[in-house]
C-alpha positions as semicolon CSV with decimal commas, in nm:
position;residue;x (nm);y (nm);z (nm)
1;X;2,627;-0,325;0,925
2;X;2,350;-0,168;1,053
3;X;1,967;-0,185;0,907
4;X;1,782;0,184;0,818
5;X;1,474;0,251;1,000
6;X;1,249;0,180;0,791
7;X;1,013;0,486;0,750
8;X;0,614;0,460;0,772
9;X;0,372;0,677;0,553
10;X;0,015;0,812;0,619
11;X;-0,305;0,744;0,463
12;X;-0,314;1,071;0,311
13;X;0,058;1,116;0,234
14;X;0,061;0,841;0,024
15;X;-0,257;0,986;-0,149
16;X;-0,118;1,298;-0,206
17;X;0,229;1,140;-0,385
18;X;-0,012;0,951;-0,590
19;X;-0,217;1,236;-0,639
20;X;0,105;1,468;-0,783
21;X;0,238;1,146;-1,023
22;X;-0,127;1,115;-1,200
23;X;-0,128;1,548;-1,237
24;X;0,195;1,646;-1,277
25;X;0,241;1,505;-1,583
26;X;0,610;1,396;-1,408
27;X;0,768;1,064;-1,418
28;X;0,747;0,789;-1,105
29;X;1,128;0,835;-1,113
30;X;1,096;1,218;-1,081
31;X;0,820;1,265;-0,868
32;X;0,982;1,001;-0,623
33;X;1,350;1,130;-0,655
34;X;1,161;1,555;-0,573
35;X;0,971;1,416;-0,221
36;X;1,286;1,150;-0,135
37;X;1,101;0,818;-0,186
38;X;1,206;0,495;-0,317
39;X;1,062;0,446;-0,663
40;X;0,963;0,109;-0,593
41;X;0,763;0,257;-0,301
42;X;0,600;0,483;-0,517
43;X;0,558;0,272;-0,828
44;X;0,324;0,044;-0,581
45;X;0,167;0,298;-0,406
46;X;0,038;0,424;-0,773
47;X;-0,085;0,066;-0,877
48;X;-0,272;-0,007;-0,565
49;X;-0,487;0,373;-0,643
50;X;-0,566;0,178;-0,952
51;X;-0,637;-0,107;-0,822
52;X;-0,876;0,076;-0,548
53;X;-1,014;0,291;-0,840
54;X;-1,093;0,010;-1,096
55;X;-1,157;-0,299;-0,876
56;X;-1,214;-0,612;-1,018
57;X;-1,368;-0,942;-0,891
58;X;-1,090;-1,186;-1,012
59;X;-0,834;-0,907;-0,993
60;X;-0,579;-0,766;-0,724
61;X;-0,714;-0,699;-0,389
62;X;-0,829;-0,328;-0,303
63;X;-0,673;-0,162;-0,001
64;X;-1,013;-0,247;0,195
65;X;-0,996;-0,567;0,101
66;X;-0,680;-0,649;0,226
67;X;-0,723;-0,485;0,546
68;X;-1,005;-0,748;0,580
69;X;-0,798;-1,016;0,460
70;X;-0,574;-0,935;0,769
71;X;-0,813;-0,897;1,039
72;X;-0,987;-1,223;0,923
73;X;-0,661;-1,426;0,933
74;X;-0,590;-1,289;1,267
75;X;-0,909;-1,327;1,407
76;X;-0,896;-1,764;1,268
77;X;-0,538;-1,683;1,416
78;X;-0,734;-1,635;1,716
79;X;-1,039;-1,899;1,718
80;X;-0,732;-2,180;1,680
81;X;-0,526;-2,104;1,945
82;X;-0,861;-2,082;2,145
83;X;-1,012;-2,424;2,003
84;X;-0,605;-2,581;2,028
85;X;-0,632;-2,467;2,402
C-alpha cells in the first residue's frame, strides 16, 4: 500500500481558505469539500487565525511563536551536540 504525497500549503493560501470560511458565511465542511481540502486541515488552519488574532499569555501558541519555539529547540539542538563534542 502505498502512502499519498502529502501536499504543502502557502502562507497566503492558507490565509485566503481562512479568509473565505470567516466571509462566506459557508460551513468548514463546505468550504473545504469546494477547494479539495481535508476538513481537519481546514478546521485547524481556522483556529490557529484565532489564535494569531486573539493571543493570549497562558493560551495556545501564535504562529510566530511557534516558529520561535522551533528555531530555539534547534538551535539548544545545536549548542548540545557542540558542548557533547
Amino acid at each position: 500500500m502505498s502512502k499519498k504525497k502529502r501536499r504543502a500549503f502557502t502562507t497566503e493560501q492558507k490565509a485566503e481558505a481562512v479568509k473565505i470560511v470567516k466571509t462566506s458565511g459557508k460551513s468548514v465542511a463546505q468550504v473545504a469539500q469546494e477547494l479539495g481540502l481535508t476538513v481537519s486541515a481546514l478546521r485547524s488552519w481556522v483556529k490557529q487565525d484565532e489564535i494569531n488574532q486573539n493571543p493570549s499569555p497562558r493560551g495556545p501558541l501564535t504562529t510566530d511563536e511557534r516558529a520561535e519555539l522551533a528555531r530555539l529547540r534547534k538551535d539548544l539542538k545545536r549548542v548540545e551536540m557542540e558542548r557533547d563534542f
